[in-house]
C-alpha positions in Angstrom: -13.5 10.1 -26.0 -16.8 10.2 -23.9 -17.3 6.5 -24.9 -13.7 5.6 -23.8 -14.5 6.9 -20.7 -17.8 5.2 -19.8 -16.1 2.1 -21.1 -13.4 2.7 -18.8 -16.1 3.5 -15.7 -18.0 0.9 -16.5 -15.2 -1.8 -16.2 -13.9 0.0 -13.2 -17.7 -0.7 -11.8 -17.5 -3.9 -12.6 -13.9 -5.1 -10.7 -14.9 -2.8 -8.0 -18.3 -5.3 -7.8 -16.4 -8.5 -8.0 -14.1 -7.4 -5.5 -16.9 -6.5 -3.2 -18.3 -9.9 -3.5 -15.0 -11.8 -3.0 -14.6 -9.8 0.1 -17.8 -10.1 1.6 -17.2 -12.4 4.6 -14.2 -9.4 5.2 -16.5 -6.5 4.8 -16.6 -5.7 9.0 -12.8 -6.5 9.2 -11.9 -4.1 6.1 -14.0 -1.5 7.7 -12.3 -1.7 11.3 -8.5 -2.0 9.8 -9.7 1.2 7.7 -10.5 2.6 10.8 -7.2 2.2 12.6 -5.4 2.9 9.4 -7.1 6.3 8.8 -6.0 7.1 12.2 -9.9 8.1 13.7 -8.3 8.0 17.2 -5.5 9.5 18.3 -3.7 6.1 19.7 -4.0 4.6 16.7 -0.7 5.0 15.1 1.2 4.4 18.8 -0.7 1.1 18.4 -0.2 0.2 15.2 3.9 0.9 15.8 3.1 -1.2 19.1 1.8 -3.8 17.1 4.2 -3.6 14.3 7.3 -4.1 17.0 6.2 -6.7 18.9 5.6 -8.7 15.7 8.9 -7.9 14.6 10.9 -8.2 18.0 9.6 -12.0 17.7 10.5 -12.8 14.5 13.9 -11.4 15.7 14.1 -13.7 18.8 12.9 -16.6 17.2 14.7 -16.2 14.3 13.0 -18.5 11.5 14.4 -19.2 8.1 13.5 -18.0 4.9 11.2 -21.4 4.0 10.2 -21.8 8.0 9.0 -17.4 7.6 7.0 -18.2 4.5 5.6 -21.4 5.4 4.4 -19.7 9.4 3.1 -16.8 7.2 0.9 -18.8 4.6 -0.4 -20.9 6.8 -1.4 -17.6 9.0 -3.1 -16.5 5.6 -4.7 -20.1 5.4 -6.3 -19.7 9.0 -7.5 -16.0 8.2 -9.0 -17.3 5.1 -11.2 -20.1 6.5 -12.0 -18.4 10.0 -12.4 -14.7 9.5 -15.4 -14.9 7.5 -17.1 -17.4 9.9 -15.8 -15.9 12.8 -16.3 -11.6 12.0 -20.3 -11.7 12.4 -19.9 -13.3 15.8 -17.1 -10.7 17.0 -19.1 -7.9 15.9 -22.2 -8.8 16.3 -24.1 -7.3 13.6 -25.3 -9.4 10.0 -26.7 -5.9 8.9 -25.0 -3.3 7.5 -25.9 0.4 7.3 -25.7 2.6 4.0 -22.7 3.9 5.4 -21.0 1.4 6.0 -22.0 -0.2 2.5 -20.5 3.3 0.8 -17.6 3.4 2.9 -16.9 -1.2 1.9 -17.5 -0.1 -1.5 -15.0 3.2 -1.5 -12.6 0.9 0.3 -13.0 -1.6 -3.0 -12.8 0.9 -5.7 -9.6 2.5 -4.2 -8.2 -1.4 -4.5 -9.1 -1.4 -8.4 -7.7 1.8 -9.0 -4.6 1.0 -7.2 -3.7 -1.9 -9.2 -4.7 -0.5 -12.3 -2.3 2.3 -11.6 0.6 -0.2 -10.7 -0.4 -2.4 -13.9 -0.3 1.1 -15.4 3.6 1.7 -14.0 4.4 -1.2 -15.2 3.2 -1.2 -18.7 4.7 2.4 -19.1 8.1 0.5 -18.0 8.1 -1.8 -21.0 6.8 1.0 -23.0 10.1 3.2 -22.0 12.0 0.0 -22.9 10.8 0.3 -26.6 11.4 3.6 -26.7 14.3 4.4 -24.7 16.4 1.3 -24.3 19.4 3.4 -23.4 17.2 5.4 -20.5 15.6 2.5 -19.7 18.7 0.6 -18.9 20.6 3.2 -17.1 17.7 4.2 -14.7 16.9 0.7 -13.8 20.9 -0.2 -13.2 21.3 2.9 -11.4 17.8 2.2 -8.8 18.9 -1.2 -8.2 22.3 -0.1 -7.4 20.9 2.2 -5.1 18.4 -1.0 -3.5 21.2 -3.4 -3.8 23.4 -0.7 -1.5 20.3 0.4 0.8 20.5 -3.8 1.4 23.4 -4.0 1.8 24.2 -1.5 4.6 20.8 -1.7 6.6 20.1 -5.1 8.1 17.3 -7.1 6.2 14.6 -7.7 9.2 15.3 -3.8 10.2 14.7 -2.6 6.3 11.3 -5.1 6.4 10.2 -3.4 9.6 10.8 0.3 8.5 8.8 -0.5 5.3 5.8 -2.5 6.9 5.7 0.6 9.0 5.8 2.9 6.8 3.0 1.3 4.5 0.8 0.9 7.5 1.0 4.3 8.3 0.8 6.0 4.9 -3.1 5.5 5.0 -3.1 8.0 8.4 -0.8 10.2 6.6 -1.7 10.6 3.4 -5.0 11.4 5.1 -4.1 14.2 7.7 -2.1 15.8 4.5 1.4 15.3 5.7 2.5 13.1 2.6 1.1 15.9 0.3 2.8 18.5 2.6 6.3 17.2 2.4 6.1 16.3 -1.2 5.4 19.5 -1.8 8.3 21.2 -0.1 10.9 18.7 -2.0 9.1 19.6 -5.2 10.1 23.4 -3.8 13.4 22.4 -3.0 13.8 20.8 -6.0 12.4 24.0 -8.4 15.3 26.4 -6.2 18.0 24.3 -7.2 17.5 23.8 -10.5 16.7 27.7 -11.1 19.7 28.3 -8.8 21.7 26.0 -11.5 20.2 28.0 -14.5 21.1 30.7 -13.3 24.8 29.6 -12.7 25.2 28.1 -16.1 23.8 31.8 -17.8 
């Protein structure tokens, strides 16, 4: 077991290193959009909803197509890639990085790792269910789709985009000041009284 896990450590320590590397020339711009994503001023999140709004209120107005969207938003990610990492040590001025700032780039990384390892995780336990449970497996996948399919169908597509870009740009500021887990925690609550109200009902 111990060996699994310092296996498991030690491969973690590894991604988390070449994903350091690969974002190197990003390391000042990964720390600042932490920054405004972990809310460490208060009019942060206005601005990120400012942000978010404008972007989307001029996608609205100049209303691209599907191939025109993609295209303008690659190339954006084309531009990024080549002048970001030339560009960041001018803006901020510094080549050298404190300890801090090295703990807090390599953090950043290592949360990265283990969030795609939990995703590759979700979706290995998917095909797993498949094996097991074909019949659960097909019924819970028709019924969320359903349930996307009508979402899509009855909120308009650019609104539905914005509400979930928003939402996954602020989820960093609220995960961290606790709301996410407080919430959670009173539908899990909910959740508990209903089904012992049910038991109850059925005895």
């Amino acid at each position: 077991m111990e060996e699994g896990d310092n296996k498991s450590s030690n491969q973690l320590a590894v991604e988390t290193a070449n994903l350091e590397e690969h974002f190197q020339g990003w390391g000042e711009v990964i720390l600042a959009a932490d920054r405004i994503l972990r809310w460490e001023k208060t009019w942060f999140p206005p601005a990120i909803m400012g942000v978010v709004s404008l972007l989307f209120l001029i996608i609205y107005y100049l209303d691209p197509s599907v191939l025109s969207g993609v295209s303008s938003f690659v190339i954006c990610l084309c531009l990024a890639d080549y002048l970001v990492p030339m560009l960041a040590p001018k803006i901020f001025g510094s080549k050298i990085w404190t300890t801090e700032q090295q703990q807090r780039f390599h953090e950043i990384c290592s949360n990265l790792v283990k969030t795609r390892r939990r995703v590759i995780g979700w979706w290995k336990r998917l095909f797993v269910l498949k094996e097991e449970k074909p019949k659960m497996y097909f019924m819970s996948t028709i019924s969320i789709l359903a349930v996307v399919a009508w979402i899509g169908q009855q909120v308009h597509n650019l609104f539905l985009t914005y509400l979930i870009v928003s939402f996954l740009l602020l989820l960093p500021g609220l995960n961290k000041r606790g709301i996410i887990t407080k919430y959670v925690g009173m539908g899990k609550r909910e959740i508990s009284k209903l089904l012992k109200q049910k038991e109850k009902k059925n005895e």
